[in-house]
N, C-alpha and C positions, 0 to 999 in steps of 0.2 A: 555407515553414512551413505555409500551407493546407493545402498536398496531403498535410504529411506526417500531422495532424492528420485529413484526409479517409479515408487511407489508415488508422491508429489507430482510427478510428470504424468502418470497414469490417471491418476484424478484430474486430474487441469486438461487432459482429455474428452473427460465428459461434461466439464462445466458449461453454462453456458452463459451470457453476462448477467443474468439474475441469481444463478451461485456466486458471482463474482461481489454484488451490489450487496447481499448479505453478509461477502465476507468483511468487507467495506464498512460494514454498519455494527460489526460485532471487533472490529481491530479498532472503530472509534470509540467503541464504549468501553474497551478494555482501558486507552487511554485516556478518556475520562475518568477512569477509576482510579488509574496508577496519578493520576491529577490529584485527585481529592486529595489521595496520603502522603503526598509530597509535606513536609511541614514548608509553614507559610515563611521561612528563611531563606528555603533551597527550590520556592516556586522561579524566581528569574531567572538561576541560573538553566533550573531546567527548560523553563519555557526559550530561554535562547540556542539551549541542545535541540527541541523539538523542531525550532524554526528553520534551523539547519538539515535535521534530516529528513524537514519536509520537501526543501529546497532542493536537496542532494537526490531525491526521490520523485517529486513529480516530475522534474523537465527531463529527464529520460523516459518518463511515462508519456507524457504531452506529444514528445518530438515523437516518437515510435508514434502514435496516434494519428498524428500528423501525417506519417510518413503513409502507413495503411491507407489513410481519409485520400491520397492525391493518388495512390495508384489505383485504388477502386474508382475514379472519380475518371482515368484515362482509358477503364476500360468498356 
């Protein structure tokens, strides 16, 4: 599990935010897919798990964003 985390870090190295914007666009389509085969019983409960760990996931993303956007902005 190190190496493969080692390895993830070493790539995220060279990214740059248009690696980023694709990976973006291919983890929405995956979840649009894992959407479709959801049977139409178990769409709400999932779409209330998704709502969550959207939630749970952007505002650490946002505030970090944030946080970069005010100290590039002091110097």
């Amino acid at each position: 599990m190190k190496k493969l985390f080692s390895v993830a870090d070493r790539y995220l190295r060279v990214c740059d935010w248009k690696d980023f914007a694709v990976l973006k666009f291919c983890l929405c389509a995956l979840g649009v897919l894992i959407g479709l085969a959801v049977p139409t019983r178990r769409k709400k409960p999932a779409a209330k798990i998704a709502g969550l760990i959207f939630v749970a996931t952007y505002i650490p993303l946002i505030a970090k964003f944030l946080f970069v956007l005010r100290s590039k902005e002091s110097k």
